[in-house]
C-alpha positions in Angstrom: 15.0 -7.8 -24.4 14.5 -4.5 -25.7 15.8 -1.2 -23.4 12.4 -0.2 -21.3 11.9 -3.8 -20.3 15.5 -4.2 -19.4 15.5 -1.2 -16.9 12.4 -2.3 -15.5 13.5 -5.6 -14.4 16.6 -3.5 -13.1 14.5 -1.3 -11.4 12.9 -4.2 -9.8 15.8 -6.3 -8.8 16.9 -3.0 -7.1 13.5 -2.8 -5.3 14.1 -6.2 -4.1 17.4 -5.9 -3.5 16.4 -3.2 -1.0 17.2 -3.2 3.0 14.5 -2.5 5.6 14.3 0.6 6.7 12.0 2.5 9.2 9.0 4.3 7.9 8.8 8.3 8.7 5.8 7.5 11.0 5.9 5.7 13.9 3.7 3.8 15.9 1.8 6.6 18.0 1.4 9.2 15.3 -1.2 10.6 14.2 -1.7 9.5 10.2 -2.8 12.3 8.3 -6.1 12.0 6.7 -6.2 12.3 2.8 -8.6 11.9 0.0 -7.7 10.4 -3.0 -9.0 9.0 -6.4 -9.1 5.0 -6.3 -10.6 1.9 -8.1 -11.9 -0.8 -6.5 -13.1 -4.0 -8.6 -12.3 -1.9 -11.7 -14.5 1.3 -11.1 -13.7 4.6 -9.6 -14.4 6.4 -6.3 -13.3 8.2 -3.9 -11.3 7.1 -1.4 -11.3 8.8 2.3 -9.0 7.7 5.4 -11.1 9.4 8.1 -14.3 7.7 6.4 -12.4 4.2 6.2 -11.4 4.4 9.7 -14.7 5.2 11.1 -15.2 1.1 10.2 -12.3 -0.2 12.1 -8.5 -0.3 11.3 -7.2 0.2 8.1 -4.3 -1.4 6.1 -2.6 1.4 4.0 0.3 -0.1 2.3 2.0 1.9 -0.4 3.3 0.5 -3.6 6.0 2.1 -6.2 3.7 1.1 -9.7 1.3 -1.4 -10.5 2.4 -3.8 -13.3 5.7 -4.1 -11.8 6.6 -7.8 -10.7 7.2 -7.0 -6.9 3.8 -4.7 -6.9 2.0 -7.6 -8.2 2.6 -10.2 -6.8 2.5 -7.8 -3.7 -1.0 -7.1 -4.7 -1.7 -11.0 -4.5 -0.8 -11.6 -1.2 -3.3 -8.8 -0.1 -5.5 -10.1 -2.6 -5.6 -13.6 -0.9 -5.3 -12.1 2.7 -8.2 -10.2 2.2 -10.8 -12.1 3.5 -9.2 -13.0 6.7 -8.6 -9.0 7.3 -12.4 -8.2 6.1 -13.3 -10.8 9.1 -10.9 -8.8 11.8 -12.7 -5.5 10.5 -10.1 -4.2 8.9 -9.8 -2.3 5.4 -7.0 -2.7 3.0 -6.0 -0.2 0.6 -3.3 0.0 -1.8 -1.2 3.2 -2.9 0.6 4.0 -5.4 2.1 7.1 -7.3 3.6 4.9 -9.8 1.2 4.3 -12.8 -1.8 5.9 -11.3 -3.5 5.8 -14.9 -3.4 2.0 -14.9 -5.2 1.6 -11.1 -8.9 1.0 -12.5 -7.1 -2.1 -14.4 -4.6 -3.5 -11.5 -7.4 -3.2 -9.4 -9.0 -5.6 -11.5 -6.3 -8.0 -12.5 -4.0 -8.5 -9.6 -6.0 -7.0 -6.8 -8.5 -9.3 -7.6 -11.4 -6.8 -7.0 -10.5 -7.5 -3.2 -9.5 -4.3 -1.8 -9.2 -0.6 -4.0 -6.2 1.4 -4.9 -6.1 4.9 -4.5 -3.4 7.5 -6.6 -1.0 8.8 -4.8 -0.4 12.6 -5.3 3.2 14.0 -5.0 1.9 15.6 -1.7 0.4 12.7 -0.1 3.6 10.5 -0.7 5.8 13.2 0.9 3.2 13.4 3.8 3.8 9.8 4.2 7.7 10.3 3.7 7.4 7.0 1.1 9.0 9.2 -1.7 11.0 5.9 -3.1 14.7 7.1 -3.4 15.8 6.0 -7.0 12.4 7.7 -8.9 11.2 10.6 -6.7 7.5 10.3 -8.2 7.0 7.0 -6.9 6.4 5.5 -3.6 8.8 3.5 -1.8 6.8 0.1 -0.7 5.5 0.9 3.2 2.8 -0.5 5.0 1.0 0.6 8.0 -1.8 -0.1 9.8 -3.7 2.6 11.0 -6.3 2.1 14.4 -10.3 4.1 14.2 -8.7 6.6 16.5 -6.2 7.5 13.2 -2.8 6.7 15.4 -0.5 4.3 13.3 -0.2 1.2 15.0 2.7 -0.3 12.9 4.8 0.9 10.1 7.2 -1.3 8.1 9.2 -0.3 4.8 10.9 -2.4 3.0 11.4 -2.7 -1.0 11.1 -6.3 -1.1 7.5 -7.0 -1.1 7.3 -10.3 1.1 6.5 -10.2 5.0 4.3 -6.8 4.5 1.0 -9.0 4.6 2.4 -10.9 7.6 3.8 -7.9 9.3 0.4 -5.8 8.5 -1.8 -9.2 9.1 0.0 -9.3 12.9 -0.7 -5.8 13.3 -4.3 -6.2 12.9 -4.6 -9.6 15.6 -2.5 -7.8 18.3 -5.0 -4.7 18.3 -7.8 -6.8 17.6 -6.7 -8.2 21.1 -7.0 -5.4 23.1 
């Protein structure tokens, strides 16, 4: 296995490896609107949280790179949860710093042309407080769900990829509920 490969399977057993922790917004915040460059199904537009919201709640789950095996198969699981978040009104988006030249593609290939992905600027991620710890450009892997009003109704991090659909999915049926 030569070197790059090698530190990227390190890199991801560390992202795995990963405890919870809590996101820097809470549930009751205001999420700051943003506009960023995305792909959705392969092409590119422009992606708009206040715009987004104006259709219902919105699933914005940050990712540290596409093509990494955690983001991935990350991106699957939203990929085949899709539909059922589509019929609770909600909008999934994915967010990444990590990569951002390789989005139109991921967004092809493992998103399934489901839901977009958006670039991340250094900004936005600091915004969010997902700077991921062991490669500052990147984002950490947090999910929240955002209500129409723009206050976060849930906000999960943790660096192992599993339970964020579940977590985001549950989200999404409680304020559905209301």
């Amino acid at each position: 296995m030569n070197r790059p490969a090698l530190a990227a399977c390190l890199l991801a057993l560390g992202l795995a490896a990963a405890s919870p922790a809590l996101a820097a917004l809470k549930p009751g915040d205001k999420a700051p609107d943003f506009t960023a460059p995305g792909a959705l199904a392969g092409k590119d537009f422009q992606f708009k949280l206040s715009k987004a919201l104006k259709k219902g709640p919105v699933v914005l789950y940050f990712f540290p790179a596409a093509y990494t095996a955690g983001c991935t198969a990350e991106a699957h699981e939203f990929a085949e949860a899709t539909p059922e978040f589509q019929k609770l009104g909600a909008t999934v988006i994915g967010v990444t710093a990590g990569n951002v030249d390789r989005i139109k593609d991921f967004s092809k290939e493992h998103c399934r042309d489901k839901f977009a992905v958006a670039a991340a600027t250094p900004d936005l991620i600091k915004t969010y407080d997902v700077v991921l710890d062991k490669r500052p450009e990147w984002s950490n892997r947090t999910s929240y769900v955002i209500a129409p009003n723009g206050k976060v109704l849930m906000a999960y991090t943790d660096g192992n990829f599993q339970g964020h659909v579940t977590k985001t999915m549950d989200a999404v049926k409680a304020y559905k509920k209301k």
